[in-house]
Rosetta silent file (secondary structure, phi, psi, omega in degrees, C-alpha in Angstrom):
SEQUENCE: XXXXXXXXXXXXXXXXXXXXXXXXXXXXXXXXXXXXXXXXXXXXXXXXXXXXXXXXXXXXXXXXXXXXXXXXXXXXXXXXXXXXXXXXXXXXXXXXXXXXXXXXXXXXXXXXXXXXXXXXXXXXXXXXXXXXXXXXXXXXXXXXXXXXXXXXXXXXXXXXXXXXXXXXXXXXXXXXXXXXXXXXXXXXXXXXXXXXXXXXXXXXXXXXXXXXXXXXXXXXXXXXXXXXXXXXXXXXXXXXXXXXXXXXXXXXXXXXXXXXXXXXXXXXXXXXXXXXXXXXXXXXXXXXXXXXXXXXXXXXXXXXXXXXXXXXXXXXXX
SCORE:     score description
SCORE:     0.000 S_00000001
   1 L     0.000  113.613 -177.907  -82.947   64.798  -11.646 S_00000001
   2 L   -84.588  161.797 -179.614  -81.423   66.691   -8.758 S_00000001
   3 L  -121.474  132.954 -178.490  -79.328   65.089   -6.136 S_00000001
   4 L   -81.119  137.915 -173.691  -79.937   65.970   -2.507 S_00000001
   5 L  -120.090  138.396  166.977  -76.735   67.113   -0.628 S_00000001
   6 L   -81.160  174.974 -175.414  -75.803   67.115    2.943 S_00000001
   7 L   -49.044  128.699  177.737  -74.034   69.994    4.630 S_00000001
   8 L    64.245   14.522  179.141  -71.111   71.264    2.619 S_00000001
   9 L   -92.470  119.717 -175.843  -71.366   68.523   -0.007 S_00000001
  10 L   -76.715  155.371  169.441  -70.596   69.972   -3.386 S_00000001
  11 L   -70.841  157.174  177.804  -72.370   69.115   -6.631 S_00000001
  12 L  -119.975  157.318 -173.880  -70.472   67.066   -9.222 S_00000001
  13 L   -67.127  -30.193 -166.227  -70.487   67.422  -12.981 S_00000001
  14 L   -98.858   21.241  174.881  -71.639   63.884  -13.621 S_00000001
  15 L   -73.042  147.407 -179.942  -74.917   64.030  -11.614 S_00000001
  16 L   -67.517  148.721 -172.718  -78.097   63.074  -13.338 S_00000001
  17 L  -103.315  166.932 -176.772  -80.128   66.001  -14.576 S_00000001
  18 H   -60.297  -29.464 -172.544  -83.892   66.771  -14.092 S_00000001
  19 H   -70.233  -13.958  178.947  -84.616   65.904  -17.663 S_00000001
  20 H   -93.089   10.652 -172.350  -83.623   62.271  -16.859 S_00000001
  21 L   -65.997  140.219  177.745  -86.133   61.914  -14.117 S_00000001
  22 L  -107.287  160.132  173.411  -88.139   58.641  -13.927 S_00000001
  23 L   -78.632  148.803  178.163  -91.534   58.117  -12.326 S_00000001
  24 L    70.015 -171.859  176.126  -91.506   56.511   -8.911 S_00000001
  25 L   -70.195  144.590  178.834  -88.524   55.327   -6.985 S_00000001
  26 E  -157.661  160.702  179.168  -85.438   54.525   -9.188 S_00000001
  27 E  -112.865  129.513 -178.078  -81.732   53.970   -8.990 S_00000001
  28 L   -89.643  176.711 -165.951  -79.464   55.930  -11.352 S_00000001
  29 L   -84.967   18.861  176.808  -76.451   54.518  -13.205 S_00000001
  30 L   -96.530    6.237  178.950  -73.694   55.594  -10.663 S_00000001
  31 L   -47.629  137.026  179.129  -74.356   52.418   -8.495 S_00000001
  32 L  -101.712    3.151 -169.875  -71.145   50.911   -7.083 S_00000001
  33 L    58.370   36.547  178.784  -72.514   47.399   -6.285 S_00000001
  34 L   -80.851  -16.869  174.102  -71.767   48.145   -2.582 S_00000001
  35 L    84.622   -8.770 -172.422  -74.987   46.187   -1.650 S_00000001
  36 H   -64.966  -43.526 -174.123  -76.160   48.675    1.054 S_00000001
  37 H   -65.043  -46.586  177.051  -79.390   49.659   -0.795 S_00000001
  38 H   -58.335  -31.741  178.228  -80.230   45.950   -1.511 S_00000001
  39 H   -69.233  -43.916 -171.333  -79.595   45.187    2.154 S_00000001
  40 H   -81.806  -30.553 -179.232  -81.806   47.915    3.485 S_00000001
  41 L  -122.205   59.661 -178.781  -84.687   47.672    1.036 S_00000001
  42 L   -62.032  136.248 -179.618  -84.984   43.909    0.237 S_00000001
  43 L    87.479   -9.612  173.967  -87.540   42.854   -2.282 S_00000001
  44 L  -114.876  -35.953  179.015  -87.690   46.478   -3.640 S_00000001
  45 E  -118.484  125.847 -175.566  -84.140   47.116   -4.658 S_00000001
  46 E  -143.125 -167.132 -174.286  -82.387   44.160   -6.295 S_00000001
  47 E   -82.423  136.890  175.240  -79.820   43.237   -8.870 S_00000001
  48 L   -90.976  110.662 -178.515  -79.880   44.835  -12.380 S_00000001
  49 L   -85.351  154.063  168.131  -79.147   42.017  -14.773 S_00000001
  50 L    89.049    0.912 -178.691  -77.447   42.264  -18.119 S_00000001
  51 L   -76.852  174.476 -179.789  -75.221   45.294  -17.359 S_00000001
  52 L   -71.212  -31.042 -175.891  -71.587   45.743  -18.355 S_00000001
  53 L  -115.390  124.255 -175.987  -70.568   45.657  -14.721 S_00000001
  54 L   -62.693  145.279  169.765  -72.058   42.821  -12.637 S_00000001
  55 L    85.922   11.633  177.708  -74.223   43.401   -9.609 S_00000001
  56 L   -66.958  156.638 -174.450  -75.617   46.918  -10.147 S_00000001
  57 E  -104.033  153.781 -179.136  -78.882   47.688   -8.322 S_00000001
  58 E  -152.472  156.588  173.090  -82.312   48.657   -9.668 S_00000001
  59 E   -82.054  116.548 -174.654  -85.767   49.108   -8.196 S_00000001
  60 L   -94.905  -17.594 -177.639  -87.620   45.833   -8.741 S_00000001
  61 L  -152.501  137.548  171.834  -90.855   46.792   -7.013 S_00000001
  62 L   -74.921  147.129  178.949  -92.499   50.134   -6.101 S_00000001
  63 L   -62.998  149.160 -172.442  -93.487   50.485   -2.455 S_00000001
  64 L  -122.453  -19.983 -177.047  -96.924   49.320   -1.456 S_00000001
  65 L  -136.750  166.141  178.518  -96.948   50.203    2.282 S_00000001
  66 H   -61.392  -39.249  173.918  -95.590   52.777    4.661 S_00000001
  67 H   -56.148  -45.211  176.841  -93.118   50.190    5.846 S_00000001
  68 H   -57.640  -46.173 -174.776  -91.837   49.823    2.227 S_00000001
  69 H   -65.798  -37.590  178.053  -91.352   53.493    1.907 S_00000001
  70 H   -62.271  -38.548 -178.351  -89.442   53.660    5.117 S_00000001
  71 H   -70.831  -33.772  175.413  -87.083   51.030    3.958 S_00000001
  72 H   -67.267  -35.125  173.864  -86.454   52.868    0.646 S_00000001
  73 H   -67.192  -34.220  174.800  -85.621   56.049    2.567 S_00000001
  74 H   -59.527  -42.812  177.365  -83.156   53.999    4.634 S_00000001
  75 H   -64.167  -46.916 -175.698  -81.574   52.954    1.395 S_00000001
  76 H   -59.516  -37.551 -178.219  -81.611   56.392   -0.119 S_00000001
  77 L   -89.013    5.062  177.438  -79.912   58.100    2.838 S_00000001
  78 L  -111.306  -23.339  178.651  -77.310   55.362    3.057 S_00000001
  79 L   -55.818  123.657 -175.293  -76.301   55.119   -0.634 S_00000001
  80 L   -69.907  -22.787  177.730  -72.787   56.401   -1.125 S_00000001
  81 L  -102.795    8.312 -177.048  -73.433   57.829   -4.601 S_00000001
  82 L    49.630   49.599 -176.754  -76.917   59.146   -3.720 S_00000001
  83 L   -92.210  -17.507 -178.524  -78.235   56.889   -6.496 S_00000001
  84 E   -88.602  115.654 -170.475  -81.450   55.906   -4.874 S_00000001
  85 E  -123.312  131.294  179.640  -84.142   58.479   -5.771 S_00000001
  86 L   -84.732  164.780  179.350  -87.750   58.923   -4.454 S_00000001
  87 H   -54.892  131.676  177.837  -90.501   60.385   -6.688 S_00000001
  88 H    66.475   14.209 -178.147  -89.669   64.056   -7.525 S_00000001
  89 H    55.341   37.572  177.192  -86.355   63.568   -5.600 S_00000001
  90 L   -78.920   86.400 -171.205  -88.091   64.531   -2.333 S_00000001
  91 L  -127.600   54.562 -177.472  -85.214   63.557   -0.091 S_00000001
  92 L   -77.467  171.385 -175.021  -85.285   66.214    2.591 S_00000001
  93 H   -62.265  -33.271  179.647  -83.619   66.185    5.949 S_00000001
  94 H   -63.772  -20.256 -179.907  -86.877   65.208    7.654 S_00000001
  95 H   -89.345    1.787 -177.891  -86.827   61.949    5.840 S_00000001
  96 L   -78.545  112.241 -176.249  -83.318   61.016    7.200 S_00000001
  97 L   -90.808    1.663 -169.859  -83.841   58.077    9.709 S_00000001
  98 L   -90.916  151.892   -3.568  -80.175   57.842   10.767 S_00000001
  99 L   -72.042  144.001 -173.359  -78.642   56.909   13.149 S_00000001
 100 E  -114.769  122.646 -179.274  -81.145   53.916   13.135 S_00000001
 101 E   -66.223  142.464  179.752  -81.282   51.419   15.949 S_00000001
 102 L   -94.929  -44.972 -176.833  -80.764   47.849   14.776 S_00000001
 103 L   -99.854  170.666  179.132  -81.636   45.714   17.784 S_00000001
 104 L   -68.206  -33.766  176.556  -84.523   46.013   20.144 S_00000001
 105 L   -76.171  -13.543 -179.255  -82.270   47.337   22.932 S_00000001
 106 L    70.805   27.459  178.266  -80.770   49.998   20.626 S_00000001
 107 L   -71.716  -35.760  176.749  -77.282   48.790   21.459 S_00000001
 108 E  -116.022  142.222  175.454  -76.193   48.988   17.797 S_00000001
 109 E  -132.643  141.834  178.375  -77.191   51.647   15.364 S_00000001
 110 E   -79.965  134.374 -178.734  -76.642   52.036   11.669 S_00000001
 111 L   -80.382  -26.540 -173.229  -74.836   55.259   10.748 S_00000001
 112 L    62.130 -162.546  174.391  -76.259   55.299    7.172 S_00000001
 113 L    52.907   46.623 -173.671  -74.602   57.982    4.870 S_00000001
 114 L   -64.815  157.197 -175.807  -72.022   55.574    3.483 S_00000001
 115 L  -102.203  128.929  171.290  -68.999   57.045    1.808 S_00000001
 116 H   -58.152  -18.396 -172.162  -67.867   56.417   -1.776 S_00000001
 117 H   -86.101   -6.511  171.443  -64.326   56.562   -0.443 S_00000001
 118 H  -110.511   19.573 -176.855  -65.083   53.389    1.517 S_00000001
 119 L    56.682   31.998  179.018  -66.789   51.822   -1.468 S_00000001
 120 L    72.666   34.765 -179.699  -70.124   52.310    0.395 S_00000001
 121 L   -65.785  147.498  172.279  -69.220   50.359    3.463 S_00000001
 122 L   -85.125  139.753 -178.999  -71.792   50.218    6.291 S_00000001
 123 L  -120.278  160.668 -170.449  -70.712   51.766    9.541 S_00000001
 124 E  -138.236  155.587  167.659  -72.082   51.301   13.017 S_00000001
 125 E  -115.538  136.338 -177.334  -72.429   52.925   16.396 S_00000001
 126 E  -119.604  111.606  179.302  -72.099   50.678   19.462 S_00000001
 127 E   -81.964  138.301  175.775  -73.657   51.960   22.752 S_00000001
 128 L  -109.105  161.079 -176.071  -71.920   50.837   25.931 S_00000001
 129 L   -58.851  -26.057 -179.154  -73.559   50.437   29.432 S_00000001
 130 L   -79.063   -2.277  177.644  -71.733   53.531   30.795 S_00000001
 131 L    98.399   -1.889  177.741  -73.532   55.822   28.391 S_00000001
 132 L   -93.368 -174.416  176.752  -70.642   56.161   25.953 S_00000001
 133 E  -155.173  163.696  176.316  -70.358   54.693   22.509 S_00000001
 134 E  -121.468  149.033  171.345  -67.953   53.436   19.866 S_00000001
 135 E  -106.908  129.319  178.437  -67.947   53.920   16.054 S_00000001
 136 E  -107.592  116.176 -174.192  -67.019   50.979   13.867 S_00000001
 137 L    60.651  178.185 -173.464  -65.714   52.015   10.468 S_00000001
 138 L  -131.846  149.242  170.751  -67.018   55.521    9.269 S_00000001
 139 L   -83.899 -174.195  172.481  -69.739   57.089    7.214 S_00000001
 140 L   -61.736  145.708 -173.191  -69.054   60.041    4.929 S_00000001
 141 L   -77.822  117.658  168.675  -67.530   62.967    6.719 S_00000001
 142 L  -147.616  127.616  174.138  -69.869   65.814    7.637 S_00000001
 143 H   -53.305  -30.593 -178.513  -69.531   67.828   10.808 S_00000001
 144 H   -70.363  -34.283  179.542  -73.324   67.909   11.123 S_00000001
 145 H   -73.147  -38.129  179.225  -73.385   64.115   11.113 S_00000001
 146 H   -64.455  -33.907  175.981  -70.680   63.821   13.866 S_00000001
 147 H   -69.254  -42.790 -178.304  -72.870   66.212   15.939 S_00000001
 148 H   -62.093  -40.433 -178.621  -75.999   64.214   15.176 S_00000001
 149 H   -62.110  -51.744 -179.898  -74.359   60.942   16.160 S_00000001
 150 H   -61.008  -36.196 -179.483  -73.190   62.257   19.529 S_00000001
 151 H   -65.278  -33.077 -173.324  -76.579   63.832   20.276 S_00000001
 152 H   -85.306  -35.958 -174.867  -78.105   60.457   19.759 S_00000001
 153 H  -117.025   -2.133 -175.436  -75.637   58.047   21.509 S_00000001
 154 L    89.895 -170.963 -174.915  -73.600   60.172   23.820 S_00000001
 155 L   -61.149  122.566  171.497  -69.863   60.591   24.017 S_00000001
 156 E   -85.966  110.537 -170.465  -67.969   58.468   21.353 S_00000001
 157 E   -93.814  -21.546 -173.612  -64.784   57.263   22.990 S_00000001
 158 E  -143.936  138.461  165.033  -63.283   55.037   20.271 S_00000001
 159 E  -110.928  119.958 -173.983  -63.325   54.757   16.461 S_00000001
 160 E  -109.470  125.815 -175.918  -62.492   51.235   15.399 S_00000001
 161 L  -107.581  124.254 -170.235  -61.306   50.526   11.907 S_00000001
 162 L   -76.377  -31.476 -176.030  -61.748   46.888   10.574 S_00000001
 163 L  -174.689  171.833 -166.187  -59.180   47.217    7.672 S_00000001
 164 H   -61.076  -25.849 -178.985  -57.330   49.444    5.358 S_00000001
 165 H   -95.781    9.260  164.899  -59.944   50.334    2.766 S_00000001
 166 H  -112.396   21.825 -178.661  -62.325   51.613    5.404 S_00000001
 167 L   -81.527  -11.379 -171.859  -59.985   54.290    6.767 S_00000001
 168 L   -59.541  134.769 -177.921  -61.427   57.206    4.903 S_00000001
 169 L    69.830    0.954 -175.266  -62.719   59.915    7.315 S_00000001
 170 H   -62.044  -47.863 -174.394  -61.466   57.968   10.348 S_00000001
 171 H   -62.370  -48.324 -179.175  -59.081   60.720   11.572 S_00000001
 172 H   -58.429  -44.899  171.443  -61.719   63.344   11.150 S_00000001
 173 H   -58.386  -45.474 -179.103  -64.309   61.520   13.100 S_00000001
 174 H   -63.500  -44.534  177.305  -61.899   60.640   15.832 S_00000001
 175 H   -63.917  -38.093 -179.818  -60.794   64.239   16.182 S_00000001
 176 H   -63.040  -38.672 -177.378  -64.405   65.528   16.101 S_00000001
 177 H   -90.071   -7.433 -168.958  -65.346   63.087   18.854 S_00000001
 178 L    54.122   42.088 -173.663  -61.915   63.474   20.695 S_00000001
 179 L  -105.129  164.664  173.101  -61.939   59.662   20.532 S_00000001
 180 E   -82.617  141.595 -178.466  -59.145   57.049   20.301 S_00000001
 181 E  -113.178  122.251 -173.607  -58.585   55.692   16.801 S_00000001
 182 E  -110.945  142.619  166.508  -57.638   52.009   16.422 S_00000001
 183 E  -159.164  157.391  179.186  -56.298   49.874   13.572 S_00000001
 184 E   -74.784  142.273  179.218  -54.137   46.724   13.259 S_00000001
 185 H   -51.453  -30.400 -177.426  -50.359   46.967   12.462 S_00000001
 186 H   -67.027  -24.128  176.032  -50.888   44.992    9.368 S_00000001
 187 H  -110.439   15.741 -173.623  -52.928   47.916    7.806 S_00000001
 188 H   -65.019  -31.410  173.877  -51.193   50.665    9.682 S_00000001
 189 H   -51.063  -25.933  177.051  -49.628   52.067    6.463 S_00000001
 190 H   -82.375  -14.674 -179.051  -53.154   53.178    5.485 S_00000001
 191 L  -150.813   69.911 -171.752  -53.633   55.117    8.764 S_00000001
 192 L   -71.989  -10.486 -179.451  -50.226   55.930   10.130 S_00000001
 193 L   -97.066   15.888  177.242  -51.657   58.575   12.581 S_00000001
 194 L   -60.362  147.492 -178.183  -53.772   56.019   14.459 S_00000001
 195 L   -84.124  -30.107 -179.399  -53.720   56.504   18.140 S_00000001
 196 E  -136.566  131.292  178.919  -53.693   52.783   19.222 S_00000001
 197 E  -110.729  121.726  175.410  -52.297   49.945   17.164 S_00000001
 198 E   -73.193  129.274  178.396  -53.458   46.342   17.503 S_00000001
 199 L  -121.698  151.002  172.846  -50.501   43.965   17.198 S_00000001
 200 L    74.059 -156.744 -170.968  -49.971   40.367   16.576 S_00000001
 201 L  -121.140   -0.343  178.792  -52.768   37.812   16.449 S_00000001
 202 L   -78.351  147.247  173.484  -53.935   37.802   20.077 S_00000001
 203 L   -60.168  149.507  178.783  -57.269   39.308   21.087 S_00000001
 204 E  -127.096  132.253  175.232  -57.124   42.874   22.481 S_00000001
 205 E   -83.558  117.963  176.531  -59.648   44.395   24.889 S_00000001
 206 E   -73.528  -49.637  176.962  -60.864   47.708   23.506 S_00000001
 207 E  -164.272  179.387 -178.550  -63.057   48.335   26.456 S_00000001
 208 L   -55.276  121.902  177.625  -65.296   46.360   28.804 S_00000001
 209 L    83.859   -2.637 -175.273  -67.020   43.686   26.718 S_00000001
 210 E  -121.401  118.339 -174.454  -65.438   44.807   23.404 S_00000001
 211 E  -116.710  135.493  168.076  -62.649   42.595   22.048 S_00000001
 212 E   -91.014  128.097 -175.443  -60.565   43.084   18.896 S_00000001
 213 E  -121.069  102.367  179.630  -59.793   39.869   17.137 S_00000001
 214 E   -57.368  136.660 -172.281  -57.127   39.981   14.447 S_00000001
 215 L  -144.779   65.096 -179.143  -58.472   38.107   11.459 S_00000001
 216 L   -62.304  155.654 -177.775  -56.050   38.319    8.584 S_00000001
 217 L   141.140  -64.408  172.175  -56.870   37.278    4.950 S_00000001
 218 L   -61.436  -44.604  162.418  -58.933   39.890    3.337 S_00000001
 219 L  -134.162  170.266  179.457  -56.092   42.255    4.198 S_00000001
 220 L   -68.196  -28.782  178.487  -53.226   41.584    6.453 S_00000001
 221 L   -98.378    4.541  179.671  -54.548   43.827    9.271 S_00000001
 222 L   -50.382  133.323 -172.608  -58.235   42.847    8.987 S_00000001
 223 E  -136.096  133.507  166.912  -59.688   42.833   12.598 S_00000001
 224 E   -89.807  144.701  168.131  -63.152   41.768   13.845 S_00000001
 225 E  -121.057  117.679 -176.005  -64.603   43.572   16.772 S_00000001
 226 E  -106.523  128.484  179.313  -66.883   41.522   18.963 S_00000001
 227 E  -106.836  126.505  167.742  -69.154   43.205   21.680 S_00000001
 228 L    53.603   29.459 -174.397  -70.592   41.240   24.551 S_00000001
 229 L    51.720   29.428 -177.575  -70.242   37.925   22.640 S_00000001
 230 L  -134.463  -44.876  175.668  -73.132   38.992   20.733 S_00000001
 231 E   -95.502  114.720  175.091  -72.217   41.597   18.013 S_00000001
 232 E  -109.885  107.544  177.609  -69.554   40.774   15.459 S_00000001
 233 E   -88.454  106.268 -167.875  -68.442   43.719   13.342 S_00000001
 234 E  -100.835    3.379 -178.059  -66.688   41.788   10.570 S_00000001
 235 E    51.299 -126.214 -175.076  -65.695   44.513    8.067 S_00000001
 236 L  -106.055   12.177 -172.727  -65.058   42.730    4.764 S_00000001
 237 L   -70.900  -46.127  177.094  -63.826   39.497    6.336 S_00000001
 238 L  -159.046  162.430 -176.221  -67.173   37.647    5.969 S_00000001
 239 E  -152.138  174.063  176.029  -70.819   38.504    5.664 S_00000001
 240 E   -88.665  122.069  179.283  -74.313   37.056    5.466 S_00000001
 241 E   -91.314  119.060  179.106  -75.058   36.087    1.876 S_00000001
 242 L   -69.347  -30.617  178.840  -78.638   36.770    0.964 S_00000001
 243 L   -72.475  -33.783 -173.027  -78.252   34.692   -2.245 S_00000001
 244 L  -107.640   -6.701  175.996  -76.759   31.701   -0.488 S_00000001
 245 L    54.313   44.028  171.089  -78.641   32.206    2.909 S_00000001
 246 E  -165.484 -178.079  179.591  -75.504   31.571    5.013 S_00000001
 247 E   -72.899  146.274  179.911  -72.198   33.138    5.905 S_00000001
 248 E  -148.874  167.260  171.268  -69.804   33.765    3.001 S_00000001
 249 L  -113.864  151.117  171.964  -66.503   35.443    2.057 S_00000001
 250 L   -88.897   81.118 -172.584  -66.000   37.691   -1.015 S_00000001
 251 L   -67.452  -12.409  171.471  -63.414   35.398   -2.465 S_00000001
 252 L   -90.935    4.134  177.775  -62.958   37.566   -5.539 S_00000001
 253 L  -133.496   76.781 -177.759  -61.925   40.514   -3.464 S_00000001
 254 L  -127.488  117.892 -174.915  -59.022   39.226   -1.310 S_00000001
 255 L   -98.223  -17.113  175.911  -55.960   41.569   -1.063 S_00000001
 256 L   -98.514  -84.471 -176.943  -53.890   39.220    1.289 S_00000001
 257 L  -162.822  132.285 -179.407  -54.562   35.600    0.808 S_00000001
 258 H   -65.984  -32.522  178.675  -57.535   33.405    0.457 S_00000001
 259 H   -65.150  -43.618 -178.656  -55.714   30.603    2.280 S_00000001
 260 H   -66.186  -40.232  177.291  -54.937   32.849    5.183 S_00000001
 261 H   -63.661  -43.921  173.195  -58.543   33.967    5.294 S_00000001
 262 H   -58.631  -40.453  175.094  -59.791   30.429    5.347 S_00000001
 263 H   -57.923  -42.696  178.444  -57.443   29.671    8.250 S_00000001
 264 H   -62.276  -40.590 -178.620  -58.818   32.713   10.032 S_00000001
 265 H   -70.397  -33.096  174.216  -62.372   31.546    9.559 S_00000001
 266 H   -57.692  -51.694  178.723  -61.465   28.029   10.773 S_00000001
 267 H   -61.131  -47.818 -179.747  -59.930   29.455   13.893 S_00000001
 268 H   -61.124  -35.406 -179.457  -62.790   31.870   14.442 S_00000001
 269 H   -60.277  -26.871 -176.274  -65.334   29.104   14.087 S_00000001
 270 H  -100.007  -28.879 -170.855  -63.933   27.473   17.223 S_00000001
 271 H  -101.079  -19.417 -171.369  -62.890   30.552   19.232 S_00000001
 272 L  -104.437  148.757  175.071  -65.526   33.228   18.623 S_00000001
 273 L  -132.349  127.287 -179.955  -69.014   33.547   19.961 S_00000001
 274 L  -164.756  160.248  177.252  -71.504   35.987   18.508 S_00000001
 275 L  -118.233  -24.986  175.154  -75.143   36.181   17.315 S_00000001
 276 E  -112.209  137.091  167.009  -75.109   39.076   14.892 S_00000001
 277 E  -106.429  128.500 -171.034  -72.765   39.390   11.924 S_00000001
 278 E  -128.117   85.756 -169.473  -72.457   43.041   11.063 S_00000001
 279 E   -92.395  168.088  169.881  -70.321   43.456    7.865 S_00000001
 280 L   -71.947  -38.916 -176.577  -69.090   46.316    5.789 S_00000001
 281 L  -133.912  151.684 -173.592  -70.494   44.864    2.654 S_00000001
 282 L    91.317  172.172 -178.257  -73.149   42.046    2.336 S_00000001
 283 E   -78.271  148.687  167.341  -76.101   41.497    4.485 S_00000001
 284 L   -91.611  161.924 -175.732  -76.193   41.566    8.308 S_00000001
 285 E  -160.918  157.418 -178.758  -77.942   38.816   10.115 S_00000001
 286 E  -126.129  128.238  173.066  -78.978   37.470   13.520 S_00000001
 287 L  -142.684  160.986  173.207  -78.943   33.793   14.589 S_00000001
 288 L   -59.289  141.507 -171.904  -78.531   32.006   17.910 S_00000001
 289 H   -54.068  -34.632  174.579  -74.892   31.794   18.784 S_00000001
 290 H   -65.324  -37.672  177.096  -74.708   27.970   18.443 S_00000001
 291 H   -72.812  -35.646  178.757  -76.144   28.169   14.999 S_00000001
 292 H   -70.404  -31.470  176.536  -73.867   30.996   13.913 S_00000001
 293 H   -64.071  -41.661 -176.592  -70.903   28.798   15.008 S_00000001
 294 H   -66.967  -32.312  175.011  -72.165   25.984   12.810 S_00000001
 295 H   -65.636  -40.100 -179.007  -72.380   28.496    9.941 S_00000001
 296 H   -66.739  -42.422  175.715  -68.807   29.581   10.556 S_00000001
 297 H   -59.157  -46.118  173.676  -67.687   25.934   10.501 S_00000001
 298 H   -56.473  -47.308  179.997  -69.450   25.471    7.143 S_00000001
 299 H   -60.992  -38.647  176.021  -67.792   28.585    5.810 S_00000001
 300 H   -56.274  -44.436  179.985  -64.424   27.289    6.951 S_00000001
 301 H   -65.007  -40.536 -177.086  -64.890   24.167    5.079 S_00000001
 302 H   -67.469  -52.336 -171.890  -66.071   26.013    1.887 S_00000001
 303 H   -65.526  -23.902  175.458  -63.446   28.710    1.967 S_00000001
 304 L   -67.219  -18.385  176.036  -60.652   26.196    2.224 S_00000001
 305 L   -91.006  -16.651 -169.128  -61.585   25.056   -1.360 S_00000001
 306 L   -68.735  133.907  176.687  -61.626   28.507   -2.865 S_00000001
 307 L   -82.403  158.763  171.822  -58.850   29.235   -5.284 S_00000001
 308 L   -67.117  135.861 -177.126  -56.820   32.492   -5.424 S_00000001
 309 L  -134.334  161.026  171.054  -58.444   34.910   -7.900 S_00000001
 310 L   -68.557  159.351 -177.853  -57.790   38.319   -9.340 S_00000001
 311 L   -76.891  127.639  177.920  -59.638   41.184   -7.740 S_00000001
 312 L  -148.843   97.486 -178.612  -63.067   41.584   -9.282 S_00000001
 313 H   -58.613  -38.585 -171.861  -65.718   43.598   -7.549 S_00000001
 314 H   -68.521  -18.575 -178.370  -68.353   42.874  -10.202 S_00000001
 315 H   -84.108   -7.842  177.750  -68.069   39.217   -9.554 S_00000001
 316 L   -76.194  129.616  172.111  -69.340   39.450   -5.988 S_00000001
 317 L  -122.337  104.470  179.971  -72.872   38.406   -5.441 S_00000001
 318 L   -70.696    0.000    0.000  -74.108   39.278   -2.023 S_00000001
């Protein structure tokens, strides 16, 4: 089984071999449980039960329509370990859909090409009315990808980092775009060469309509970025849980304090307005702003009851 590589991406010794090829679409055993493939190809890629490490993915249904195939290619070109394989490993550049518009207006685009160095975090491009754009968290680093993104969205003026374990490739993308690089002071040790540092707990305007909201808990410096009171880029602070069908926090992966995180959620439930939750991990989702606020209030009540736990990625069920 061969693995398709993007520009300048080296082969690694532990890649699956052709002799291991399976028929149809399949997921190999390098899955990280980052959730990105399950998010992009729901109903076709799901949880693999019974493994030693909880939450790994597998193909649960082969595609039946062209729309199904498109979703699987979205998953394949986003997977950080390149573990999602089409028949005959036919994953050429012409099948790459990224950057992919998320909403009807094309204001937000998915970058795809998630990086194993960010544990497969979803990254986004945010178009602004003046023809520029911002990048929120970063995909794997490839010069060709940087060029591709700017060709699609225009000049990228800012790279916004939600928290410390999404900093990989941030400096390279900021330099390639000649963009400003932002992070909160609580996580500055992970990105000491950031150009702009968000301090304290008060909201900070990044640009017209784009506000940084410090949101400690997952890490000390976790920050939400909310655009136009519509799009909430939440990093790993909270996400839409497909299994619970509501907003949730990954309470088994908290590096700062679950109590602090619960307090941030409670404050955000009253102060923040948004319609889309766009996380690093977990599902993204769209609801009317008033209903999203009610979901945040419910999450505040639940998260206040969660005990402190040891870090366990495998325990997360998105």
């Amino acid at each position: 089984m061969s693995t398709i590589h993007t520009e300048n991406e080296p082969h690694t010794e532990n890649e699956p071999q052709a002799a291991d090829a399976e028929k149809g679409w399949h997921v190999d055993d390098r899955c990280l449980n980052c959730n990105i493939a399950r998010q992009l190809a729901p109903g076709m890629i799901g949880y693999k039960e019974g493994g030693e490490y909880g939450g790994l993915s597998t193909v649960i249904r082969q595609p039946e329509t062209e729309a199904d195939v498109e979703k699987l290619y979205l998953a394949a070109h986003a997977c950080p370990t390149r573990s999602v394989h089409p028949p005959a490993d036919d994953l050429g550049a012409d099948s790459d859909p990224y950057p992919k518009a998320l909403d009807e207006d094309g204001t937000v685009l998915l970058c795809g090409h998630a990086s194993p160095q960010t544990y497969g975090a979803t990254s986004y491009l945010l178009r602004r009315p003046d023809g520029t754009a911002m990048m929120i968290d970063t995909p794997r680093w490839r010069p060709a990808l940087a060029r591709r993104y700017e060709q699609r969205v225009g000049k990228v003026t800012d790279v916004l980092i939600t928290h410390l374990d999404h900093v990989a490739h941030a400096r390279k993308y900021a330099d390639a775009f000649k963009a400003r690089l932002w992070i909160h002071e609580g996580d500055l040790h992970s990105l000491p060469d950031a150009d702009h540092v968000i301090r304290g707990t008060d909201p900070v305007e990044i640009g017209p309509g784009v506000i940084a909201h410090p949101f400690p808990g997952h890490t000390k410096g976790t920050t939400l970025f909310i655009a136009d009171e519509k799009f909430c880029f939440s990093g790993d602070a909270f996400f839409w849980s497909n299994s619970q069908q509501t907003l949730e926090v990954a309470h088994s992966v908290v590096y700062d304090s679950i109590r602090t995180l619960a307090e941030s959620v409670a404050r955000g439930a009253e102060e923040l307005t948004f319609e889309w939750v766009l996380p690093g991990h977990g599902d993204l989702h769209h609801l009317p702003a008033d209903e999203m606020r009610q979901r945040m209030r419910g999450l505040a009540r639940r998260s206040a009851t969660y005990p402190a736990e040891g870090i366990d990625y495998g325990a997360v069920r998105y």
